[in-house]
N, CA and C atoms as an extended XYZ file, in Angstrom:
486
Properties=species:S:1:pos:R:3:atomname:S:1:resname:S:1:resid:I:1 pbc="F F F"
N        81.752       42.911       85.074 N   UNK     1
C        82.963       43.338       85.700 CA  UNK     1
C        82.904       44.845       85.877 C   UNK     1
N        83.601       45.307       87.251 N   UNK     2
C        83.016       46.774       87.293 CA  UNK     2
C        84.283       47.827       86.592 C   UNK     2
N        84.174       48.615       86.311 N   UNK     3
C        84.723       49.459       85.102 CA  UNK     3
C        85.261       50.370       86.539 C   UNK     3
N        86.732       50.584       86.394 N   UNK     4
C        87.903       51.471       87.053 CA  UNK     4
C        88.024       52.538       86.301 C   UNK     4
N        87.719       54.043       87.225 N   UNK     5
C        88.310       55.032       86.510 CA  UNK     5
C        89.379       55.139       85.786 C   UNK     5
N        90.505       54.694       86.488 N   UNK     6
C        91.784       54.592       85.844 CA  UNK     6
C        91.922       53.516       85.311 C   UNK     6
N        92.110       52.974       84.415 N   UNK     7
C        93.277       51.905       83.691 CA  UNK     7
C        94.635       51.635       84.183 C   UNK     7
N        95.212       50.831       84.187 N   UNK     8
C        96.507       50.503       84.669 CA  UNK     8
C        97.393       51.520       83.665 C   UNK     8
N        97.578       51.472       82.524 N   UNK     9
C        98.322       52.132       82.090 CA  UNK     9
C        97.823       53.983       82.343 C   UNK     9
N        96.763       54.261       82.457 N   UNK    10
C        96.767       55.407       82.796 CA  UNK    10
C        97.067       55.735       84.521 C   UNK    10
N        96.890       54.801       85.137 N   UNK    11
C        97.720       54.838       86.759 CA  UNK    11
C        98.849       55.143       86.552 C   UNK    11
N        99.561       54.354       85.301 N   UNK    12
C       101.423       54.673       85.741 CA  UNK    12
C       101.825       55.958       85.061 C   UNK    12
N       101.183       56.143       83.623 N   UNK    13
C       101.076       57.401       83.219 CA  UNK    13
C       100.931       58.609       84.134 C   UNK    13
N       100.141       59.013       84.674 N   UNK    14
C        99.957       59.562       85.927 CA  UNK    14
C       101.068       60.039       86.841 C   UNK    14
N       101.476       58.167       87.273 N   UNK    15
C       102.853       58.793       88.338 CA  UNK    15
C       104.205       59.137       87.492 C   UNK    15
N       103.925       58.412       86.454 N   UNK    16
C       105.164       59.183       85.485 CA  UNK    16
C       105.177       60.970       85.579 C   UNK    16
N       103.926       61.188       85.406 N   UNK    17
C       103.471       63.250       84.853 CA  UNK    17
C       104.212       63.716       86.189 C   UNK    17
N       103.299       62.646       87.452 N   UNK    18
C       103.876       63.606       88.622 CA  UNK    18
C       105.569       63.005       89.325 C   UNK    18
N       106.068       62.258       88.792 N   UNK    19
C       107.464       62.547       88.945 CA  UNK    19
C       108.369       63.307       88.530 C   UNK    19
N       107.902       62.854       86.856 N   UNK    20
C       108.595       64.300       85.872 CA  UNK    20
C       108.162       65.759       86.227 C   UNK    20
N       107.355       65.986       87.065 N   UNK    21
C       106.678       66.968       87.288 CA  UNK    21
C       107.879       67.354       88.385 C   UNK    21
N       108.052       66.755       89.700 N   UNK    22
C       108.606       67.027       91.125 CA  UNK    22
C       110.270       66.953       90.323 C   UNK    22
N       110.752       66.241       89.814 N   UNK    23
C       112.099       66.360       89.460 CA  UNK    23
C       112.052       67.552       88.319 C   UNK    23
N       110.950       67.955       87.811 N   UNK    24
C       111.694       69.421       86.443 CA  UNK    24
C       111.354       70.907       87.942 C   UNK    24
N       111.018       70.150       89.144 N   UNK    25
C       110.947       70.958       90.454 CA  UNK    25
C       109.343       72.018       89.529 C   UNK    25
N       108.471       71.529       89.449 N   UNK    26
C       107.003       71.810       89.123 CA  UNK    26
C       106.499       71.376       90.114 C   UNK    26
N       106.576       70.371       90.866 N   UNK    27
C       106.097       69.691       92.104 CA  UNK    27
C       106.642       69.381       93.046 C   UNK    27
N       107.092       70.641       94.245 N   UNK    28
C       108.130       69.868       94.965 CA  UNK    28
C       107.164       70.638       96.302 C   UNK    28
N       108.495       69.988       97.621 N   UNK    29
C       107.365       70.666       98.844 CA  UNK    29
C       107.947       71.981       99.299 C   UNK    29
N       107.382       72.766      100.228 N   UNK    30
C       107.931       73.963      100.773 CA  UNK    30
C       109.402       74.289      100.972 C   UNK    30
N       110.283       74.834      100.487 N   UNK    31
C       111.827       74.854      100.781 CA  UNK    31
C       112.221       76.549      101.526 C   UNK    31
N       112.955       76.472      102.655 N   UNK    32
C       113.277       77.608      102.726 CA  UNK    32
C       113.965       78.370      101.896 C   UNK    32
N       113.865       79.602      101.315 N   UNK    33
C       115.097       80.227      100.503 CA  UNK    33
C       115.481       81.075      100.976 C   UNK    33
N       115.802       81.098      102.674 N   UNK    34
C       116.919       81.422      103.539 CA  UNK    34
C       115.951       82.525      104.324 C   UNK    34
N       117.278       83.007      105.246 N   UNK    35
C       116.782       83.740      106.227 CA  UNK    35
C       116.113       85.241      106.001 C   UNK    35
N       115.264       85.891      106.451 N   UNK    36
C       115.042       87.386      105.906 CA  UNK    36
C       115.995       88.224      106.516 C   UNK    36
N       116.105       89.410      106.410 N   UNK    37
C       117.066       90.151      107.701 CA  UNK    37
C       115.833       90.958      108.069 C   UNK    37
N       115.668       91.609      109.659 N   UNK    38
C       115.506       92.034      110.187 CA  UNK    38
C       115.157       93.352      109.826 C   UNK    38
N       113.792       93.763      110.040 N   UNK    39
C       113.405       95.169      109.623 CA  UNK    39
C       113.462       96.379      110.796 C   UNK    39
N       113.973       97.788      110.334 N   UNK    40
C       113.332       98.441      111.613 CA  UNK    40
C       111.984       98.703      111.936 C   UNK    40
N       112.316       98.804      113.335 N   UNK    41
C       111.032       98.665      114.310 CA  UNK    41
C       110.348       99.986      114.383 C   UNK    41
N       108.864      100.299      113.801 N   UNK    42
C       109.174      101.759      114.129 CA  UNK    42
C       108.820      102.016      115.373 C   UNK    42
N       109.543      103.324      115.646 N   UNK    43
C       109.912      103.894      117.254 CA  UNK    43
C       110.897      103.247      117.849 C   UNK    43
N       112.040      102.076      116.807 N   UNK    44
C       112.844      101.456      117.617 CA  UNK    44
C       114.233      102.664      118.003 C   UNK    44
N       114.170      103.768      117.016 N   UNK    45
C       115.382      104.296      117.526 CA  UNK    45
C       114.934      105.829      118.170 C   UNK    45
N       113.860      106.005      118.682 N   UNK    46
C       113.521      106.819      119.840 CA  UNK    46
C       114.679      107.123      121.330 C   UNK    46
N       115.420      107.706      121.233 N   UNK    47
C       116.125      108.729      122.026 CA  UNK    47
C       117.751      107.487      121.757 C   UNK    47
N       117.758      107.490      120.455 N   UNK    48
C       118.859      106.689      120.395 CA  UNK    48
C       120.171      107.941      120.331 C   UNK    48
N       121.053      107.283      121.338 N   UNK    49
C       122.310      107.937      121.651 CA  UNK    49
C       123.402      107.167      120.585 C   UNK    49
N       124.380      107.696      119.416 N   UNK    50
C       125.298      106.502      118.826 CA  UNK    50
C       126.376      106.704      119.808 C   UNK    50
N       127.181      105.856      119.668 N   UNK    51
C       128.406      105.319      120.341 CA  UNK    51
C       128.041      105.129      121.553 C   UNK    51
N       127.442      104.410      122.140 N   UNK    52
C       126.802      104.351      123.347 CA  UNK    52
C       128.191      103.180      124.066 C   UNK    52
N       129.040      103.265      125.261 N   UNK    53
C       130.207      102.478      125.622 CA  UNK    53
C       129.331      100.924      125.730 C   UNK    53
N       130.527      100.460      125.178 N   UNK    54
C       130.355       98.818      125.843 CA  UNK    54
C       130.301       98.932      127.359 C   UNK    54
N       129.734       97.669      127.709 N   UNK    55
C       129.658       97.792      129.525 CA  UNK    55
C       129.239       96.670      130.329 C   UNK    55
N       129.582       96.316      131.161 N   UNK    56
C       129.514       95.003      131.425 CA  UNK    56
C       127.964       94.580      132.526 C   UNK    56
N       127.425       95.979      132.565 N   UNK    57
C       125.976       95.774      132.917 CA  UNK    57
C       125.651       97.506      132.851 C   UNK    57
N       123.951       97.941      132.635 N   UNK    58
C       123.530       99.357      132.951 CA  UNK    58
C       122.881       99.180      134.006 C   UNK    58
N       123.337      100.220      134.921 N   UNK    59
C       123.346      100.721      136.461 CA  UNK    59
C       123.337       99.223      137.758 C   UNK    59
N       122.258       99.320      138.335 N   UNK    60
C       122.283       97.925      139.108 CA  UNK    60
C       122.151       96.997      139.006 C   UNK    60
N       121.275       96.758      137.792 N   UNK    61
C       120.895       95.356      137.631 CA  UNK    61
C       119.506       94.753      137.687 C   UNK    61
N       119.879       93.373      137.604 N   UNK    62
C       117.949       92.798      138.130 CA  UNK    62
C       117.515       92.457      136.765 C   UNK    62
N       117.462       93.076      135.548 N   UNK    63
C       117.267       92.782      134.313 CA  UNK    63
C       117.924       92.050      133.345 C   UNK    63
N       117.330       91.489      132.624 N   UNK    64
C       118.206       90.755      131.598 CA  UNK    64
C       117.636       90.813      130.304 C   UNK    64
N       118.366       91.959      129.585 N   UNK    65
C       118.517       91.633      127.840 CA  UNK    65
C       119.079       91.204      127.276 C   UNK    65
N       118.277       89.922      126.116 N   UNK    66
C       119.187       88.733      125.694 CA  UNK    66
C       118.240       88.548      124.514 C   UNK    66
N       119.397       87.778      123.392 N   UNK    67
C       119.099       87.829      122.592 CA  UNK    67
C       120.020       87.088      121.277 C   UNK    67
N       119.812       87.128      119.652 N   UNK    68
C       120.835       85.929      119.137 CA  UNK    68
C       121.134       87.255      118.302 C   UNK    68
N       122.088       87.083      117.364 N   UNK    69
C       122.610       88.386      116.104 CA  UNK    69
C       123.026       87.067      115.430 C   UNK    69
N       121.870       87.362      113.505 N   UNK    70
C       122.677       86.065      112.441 CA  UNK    70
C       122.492       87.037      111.362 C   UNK    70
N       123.361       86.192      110.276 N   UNK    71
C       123.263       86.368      108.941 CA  UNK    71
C       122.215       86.216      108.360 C   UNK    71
N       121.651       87.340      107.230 N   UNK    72
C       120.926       87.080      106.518 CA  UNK    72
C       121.329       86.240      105.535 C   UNK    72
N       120.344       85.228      104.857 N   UNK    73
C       120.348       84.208      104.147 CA  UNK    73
C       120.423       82.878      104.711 C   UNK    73
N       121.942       82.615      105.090 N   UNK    74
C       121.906       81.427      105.416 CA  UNK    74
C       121.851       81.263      106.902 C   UNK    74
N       121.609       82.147      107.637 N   UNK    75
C       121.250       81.999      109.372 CA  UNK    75
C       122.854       82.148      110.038 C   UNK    75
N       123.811       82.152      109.581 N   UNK    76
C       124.564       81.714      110.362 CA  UNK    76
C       125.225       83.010      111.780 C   UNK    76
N       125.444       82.136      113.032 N   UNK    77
C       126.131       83.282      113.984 CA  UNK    77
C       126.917       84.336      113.968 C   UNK    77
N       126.748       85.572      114.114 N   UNK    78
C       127.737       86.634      114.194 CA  UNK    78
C       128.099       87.087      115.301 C   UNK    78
N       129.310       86.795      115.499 N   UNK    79
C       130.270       86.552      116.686 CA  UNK    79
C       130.966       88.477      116.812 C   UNK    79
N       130.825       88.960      117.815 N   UNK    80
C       131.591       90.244      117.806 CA  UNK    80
C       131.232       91.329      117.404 C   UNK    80
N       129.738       91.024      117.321 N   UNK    81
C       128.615       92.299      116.921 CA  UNK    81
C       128.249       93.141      118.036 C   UNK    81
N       128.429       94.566      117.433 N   UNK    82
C       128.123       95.367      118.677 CA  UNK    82
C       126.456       95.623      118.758 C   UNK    82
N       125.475       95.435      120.009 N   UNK    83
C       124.078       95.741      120.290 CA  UNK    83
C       124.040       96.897      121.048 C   UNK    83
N       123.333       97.702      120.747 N   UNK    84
C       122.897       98.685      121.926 CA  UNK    84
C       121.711       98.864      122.475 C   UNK    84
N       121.647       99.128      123.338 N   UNK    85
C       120.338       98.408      124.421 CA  UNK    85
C       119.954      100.144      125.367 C   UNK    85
N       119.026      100.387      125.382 N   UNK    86
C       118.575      101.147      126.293 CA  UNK    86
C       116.989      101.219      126.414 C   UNK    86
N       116.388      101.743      127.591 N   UNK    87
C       114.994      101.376      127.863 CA  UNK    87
C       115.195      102.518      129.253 C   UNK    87
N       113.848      102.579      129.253 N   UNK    88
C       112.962      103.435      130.633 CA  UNK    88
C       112.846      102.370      131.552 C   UNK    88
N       113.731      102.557      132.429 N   UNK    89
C       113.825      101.906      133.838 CA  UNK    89
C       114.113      102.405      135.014 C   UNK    89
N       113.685      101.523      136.246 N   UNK    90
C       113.351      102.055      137.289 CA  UNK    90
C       114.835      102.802      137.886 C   UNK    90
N       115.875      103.006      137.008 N   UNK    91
C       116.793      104.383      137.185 CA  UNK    91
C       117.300      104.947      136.314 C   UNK    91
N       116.390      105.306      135.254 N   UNK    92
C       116.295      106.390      134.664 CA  UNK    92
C       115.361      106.495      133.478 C   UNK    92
N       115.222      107.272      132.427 N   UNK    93
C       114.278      107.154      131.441 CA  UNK    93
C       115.681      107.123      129.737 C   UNK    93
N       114.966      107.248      129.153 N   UNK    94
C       115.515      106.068      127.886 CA  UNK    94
C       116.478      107.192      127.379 C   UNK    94
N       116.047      108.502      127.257 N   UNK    95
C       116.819      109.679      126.595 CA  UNK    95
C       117.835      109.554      127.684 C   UNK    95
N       118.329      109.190      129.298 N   UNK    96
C       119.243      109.396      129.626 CA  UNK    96
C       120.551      108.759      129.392 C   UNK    96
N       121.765      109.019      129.482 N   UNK    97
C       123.072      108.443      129.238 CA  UNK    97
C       123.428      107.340      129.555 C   UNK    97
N       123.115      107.560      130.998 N   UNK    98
C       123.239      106.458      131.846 CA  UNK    98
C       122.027      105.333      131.468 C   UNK    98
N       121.323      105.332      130.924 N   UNK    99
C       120.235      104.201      130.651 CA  UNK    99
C       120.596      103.545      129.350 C   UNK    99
N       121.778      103.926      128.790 N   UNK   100
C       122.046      103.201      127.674 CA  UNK   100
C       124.000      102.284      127.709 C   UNK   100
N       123.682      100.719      127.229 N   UNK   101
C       125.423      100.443      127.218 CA  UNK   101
C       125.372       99.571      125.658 C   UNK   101
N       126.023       99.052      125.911 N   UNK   102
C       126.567       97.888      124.682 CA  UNK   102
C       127.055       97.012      124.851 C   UNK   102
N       126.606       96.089      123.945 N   UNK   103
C       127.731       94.793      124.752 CA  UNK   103
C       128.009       93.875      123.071 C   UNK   103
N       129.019       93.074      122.983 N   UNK   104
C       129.239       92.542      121.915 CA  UNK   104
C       128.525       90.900      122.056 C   UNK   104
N       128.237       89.715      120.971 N   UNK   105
C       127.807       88.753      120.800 CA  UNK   105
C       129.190       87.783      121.033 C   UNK   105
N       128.678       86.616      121.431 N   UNK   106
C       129.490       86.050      121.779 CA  UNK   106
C       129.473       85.089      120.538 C   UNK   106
N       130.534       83.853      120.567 N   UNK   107
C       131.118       83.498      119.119 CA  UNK   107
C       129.784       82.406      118.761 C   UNK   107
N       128.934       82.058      119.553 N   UNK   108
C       127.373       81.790      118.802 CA  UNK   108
C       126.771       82.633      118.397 C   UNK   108
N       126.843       83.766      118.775 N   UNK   109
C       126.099       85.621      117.844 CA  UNK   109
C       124.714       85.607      119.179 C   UNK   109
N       124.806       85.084      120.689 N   UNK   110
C       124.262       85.211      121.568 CA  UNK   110
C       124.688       86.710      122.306 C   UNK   110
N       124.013       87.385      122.650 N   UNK   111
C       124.314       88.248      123.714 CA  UNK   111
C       123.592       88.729      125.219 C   UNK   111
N       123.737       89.314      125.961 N   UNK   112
C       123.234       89.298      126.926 CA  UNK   112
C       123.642       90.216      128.065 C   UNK   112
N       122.848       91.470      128.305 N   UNK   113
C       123.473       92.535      128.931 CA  UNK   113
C       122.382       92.561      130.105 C   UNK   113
N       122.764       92.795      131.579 N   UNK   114
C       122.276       93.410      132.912 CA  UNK   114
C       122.025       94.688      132.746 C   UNK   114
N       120.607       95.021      133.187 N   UNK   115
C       120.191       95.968      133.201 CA  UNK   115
C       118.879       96.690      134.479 C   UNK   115
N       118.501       97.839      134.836 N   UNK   116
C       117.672       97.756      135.387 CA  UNK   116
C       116.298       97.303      135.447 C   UNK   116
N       115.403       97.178      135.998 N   UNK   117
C       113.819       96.583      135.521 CA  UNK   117
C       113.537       98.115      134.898 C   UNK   117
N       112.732       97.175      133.676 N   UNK   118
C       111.881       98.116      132.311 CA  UNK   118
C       110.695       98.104      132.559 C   UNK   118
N       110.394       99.481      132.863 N   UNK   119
C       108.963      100.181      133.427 CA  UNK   119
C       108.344      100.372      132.152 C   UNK   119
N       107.035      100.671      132.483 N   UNK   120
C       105.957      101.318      131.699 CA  UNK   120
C       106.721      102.542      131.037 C   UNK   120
N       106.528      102.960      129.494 N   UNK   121
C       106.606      104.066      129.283 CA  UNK   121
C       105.880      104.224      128.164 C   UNK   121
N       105.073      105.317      128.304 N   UNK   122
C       103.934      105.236      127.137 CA  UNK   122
C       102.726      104.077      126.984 C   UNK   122
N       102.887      103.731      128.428 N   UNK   123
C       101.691      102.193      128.840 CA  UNK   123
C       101.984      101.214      128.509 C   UNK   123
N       103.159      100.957      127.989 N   UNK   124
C       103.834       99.729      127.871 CA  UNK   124
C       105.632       99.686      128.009 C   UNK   124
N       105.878       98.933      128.607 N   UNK   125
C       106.930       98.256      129.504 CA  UNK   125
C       108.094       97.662      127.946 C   UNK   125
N       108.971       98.216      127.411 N   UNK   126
C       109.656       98.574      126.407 CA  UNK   126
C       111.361       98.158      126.573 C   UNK   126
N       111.636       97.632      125.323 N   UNK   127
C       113.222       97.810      125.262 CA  UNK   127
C       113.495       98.449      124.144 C   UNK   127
N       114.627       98.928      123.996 N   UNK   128
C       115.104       99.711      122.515 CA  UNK   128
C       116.597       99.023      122.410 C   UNK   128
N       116.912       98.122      121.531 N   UNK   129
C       117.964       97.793      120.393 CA  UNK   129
C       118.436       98.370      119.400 C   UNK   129
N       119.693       98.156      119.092 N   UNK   130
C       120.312       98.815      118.343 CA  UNK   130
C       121.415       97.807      117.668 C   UNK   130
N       121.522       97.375      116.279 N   UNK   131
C       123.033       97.269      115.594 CA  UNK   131
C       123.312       98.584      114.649 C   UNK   131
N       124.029       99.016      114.871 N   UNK   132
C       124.805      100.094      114.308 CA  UNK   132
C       126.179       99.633      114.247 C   UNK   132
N       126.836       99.157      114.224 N   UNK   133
C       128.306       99.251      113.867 CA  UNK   133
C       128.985       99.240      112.114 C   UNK   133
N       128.316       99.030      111.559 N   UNK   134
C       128.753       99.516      109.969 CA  UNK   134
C       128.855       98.506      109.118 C   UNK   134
N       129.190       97.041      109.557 N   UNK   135
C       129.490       95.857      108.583 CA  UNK   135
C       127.871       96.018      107.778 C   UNK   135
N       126.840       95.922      108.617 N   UNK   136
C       125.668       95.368      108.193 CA  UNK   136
C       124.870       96.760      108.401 C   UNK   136
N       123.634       96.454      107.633 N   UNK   137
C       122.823       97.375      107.834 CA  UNK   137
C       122.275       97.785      108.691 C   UNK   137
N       122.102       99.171      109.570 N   UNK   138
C       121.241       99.496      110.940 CA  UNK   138
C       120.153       99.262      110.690 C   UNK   138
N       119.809       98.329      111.813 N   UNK   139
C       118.300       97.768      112.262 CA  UNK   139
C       118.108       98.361      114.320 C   UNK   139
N       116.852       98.849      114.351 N   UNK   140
C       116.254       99.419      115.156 CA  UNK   140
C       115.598       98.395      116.271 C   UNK   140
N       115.010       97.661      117.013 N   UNK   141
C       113.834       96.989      117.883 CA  UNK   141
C       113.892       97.892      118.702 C   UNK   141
N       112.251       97.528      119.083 N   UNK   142
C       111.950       98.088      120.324 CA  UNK   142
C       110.469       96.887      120.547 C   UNK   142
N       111.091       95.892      121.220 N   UNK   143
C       110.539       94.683      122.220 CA  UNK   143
C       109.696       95.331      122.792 C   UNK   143
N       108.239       95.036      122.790 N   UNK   144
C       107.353       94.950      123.979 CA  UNK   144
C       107.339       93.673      124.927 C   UNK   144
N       107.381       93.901      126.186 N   UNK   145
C       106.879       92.734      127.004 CA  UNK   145
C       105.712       92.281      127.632 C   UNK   145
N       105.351       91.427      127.955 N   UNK   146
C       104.328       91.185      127.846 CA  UNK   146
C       103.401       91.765      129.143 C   UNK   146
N       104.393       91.896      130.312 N   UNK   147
C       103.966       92.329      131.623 CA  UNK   147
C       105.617       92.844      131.793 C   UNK   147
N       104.832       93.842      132.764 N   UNK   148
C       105.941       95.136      133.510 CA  UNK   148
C       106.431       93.951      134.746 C   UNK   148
N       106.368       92.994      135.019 N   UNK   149
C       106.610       92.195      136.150 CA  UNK   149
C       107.827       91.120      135.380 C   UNK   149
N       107.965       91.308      134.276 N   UNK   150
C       108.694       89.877      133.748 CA  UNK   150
C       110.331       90.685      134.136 C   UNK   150
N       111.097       89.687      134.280 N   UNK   151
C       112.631       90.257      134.457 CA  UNK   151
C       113.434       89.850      133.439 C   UNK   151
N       113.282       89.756      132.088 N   UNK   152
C       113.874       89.257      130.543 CA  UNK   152
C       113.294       89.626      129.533 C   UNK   152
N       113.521       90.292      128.924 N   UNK   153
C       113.575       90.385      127.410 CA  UNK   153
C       114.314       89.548      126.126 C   UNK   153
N       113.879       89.369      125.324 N   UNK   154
C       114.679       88.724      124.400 CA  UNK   154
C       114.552       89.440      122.825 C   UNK   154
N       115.232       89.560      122.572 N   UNK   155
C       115.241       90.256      120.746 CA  UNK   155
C       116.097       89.889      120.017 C   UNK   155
N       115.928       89.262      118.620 N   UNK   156
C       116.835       88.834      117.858 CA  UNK   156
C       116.916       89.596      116.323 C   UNK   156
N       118.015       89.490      115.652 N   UNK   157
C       118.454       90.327      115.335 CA  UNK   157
C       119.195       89.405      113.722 C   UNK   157
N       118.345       89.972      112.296 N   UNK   158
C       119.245       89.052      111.522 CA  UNK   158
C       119.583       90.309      110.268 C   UNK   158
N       120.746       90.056      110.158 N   UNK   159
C       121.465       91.272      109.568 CA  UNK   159
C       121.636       90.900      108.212 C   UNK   159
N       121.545       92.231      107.147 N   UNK   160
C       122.188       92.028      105.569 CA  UNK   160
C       123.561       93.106      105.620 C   UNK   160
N       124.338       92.409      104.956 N   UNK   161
C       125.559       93.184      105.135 CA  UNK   161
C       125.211       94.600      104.361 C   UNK   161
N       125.781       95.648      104.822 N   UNK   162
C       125.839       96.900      104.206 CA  UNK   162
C       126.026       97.721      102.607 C   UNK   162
């Protein structure tokens, strides 16, 4: 008769170790332990203007910066967060006034501001973000895209309170 590594009683022994094992949580699978927040970007706050006005698009248009704003830890939406957005575009460059607005998140913590097309600057085609408003901690982006031809950006944004 051919001889089994295991024995029956050492089979159940076994799944006994590794149950008691997964329930004293010694053996369990990957779990998230929540969201990170958002680091600054460096060079994200390069010719950053504060109080930059809310605005319901910068200059003509054609562009679209978009993007989500959440809580650190548990992910959840922040509704009424102020972003500030400015970039080197084809009417004007990033230090100017006029190249910078704000716009608040909507009650999913989505936002989404019109803007001009984002040129090359420094050989790459750039956005600069901003939360500054005070609940949470200031965090910086500055999005590269992938081509000077794309008409969207997207940057998201996960905050630890202050």
């Amino acid at each position: 008769m051919p001889t089994s590594f295991f024995t029956r009683r050492a089979f159940v022994a076994a799944g006994c170790a590794i149950a008691g094992g997964a329930a004293s949580g010694l053996i369990v699978p990957a779990r998230a332990a929540g969201l990170d927040p958002t680091r600054t970007v460096r060079g994200g706050a390069n010719n950053y203007l504060p109080d930059a006005p809310i605005v319901d698009r910068i200059g003509g248009g054609g562009f679209w910066m978009t993007g989500t704003v959440r809580r650190a830890g548990d992910g959840a939406p922040l509704s009424g967060q102020r972003i500030q957005i400015w970039a080197h575009t084809t009417e004007g460059h990033e230090r100017d006034p006029h190249s910078h607005g704000a716009t608040l998140t909507d009650e999913n913590g989505q936002f989404r501001l019109e803007m001009p097309q984002i040129v090359p600057a420094f050989g790459q085609p750039h956005g600069h973000l901003a939360y500054d408003s005070g609940d949470f901690e200031t965090v910086f982006l500055r999005p590269v895209m992938p081509s000077a031809s794309d008409t969207s950006l997207e940057a998201h944004f996960v905050l630890q309170p202050a």
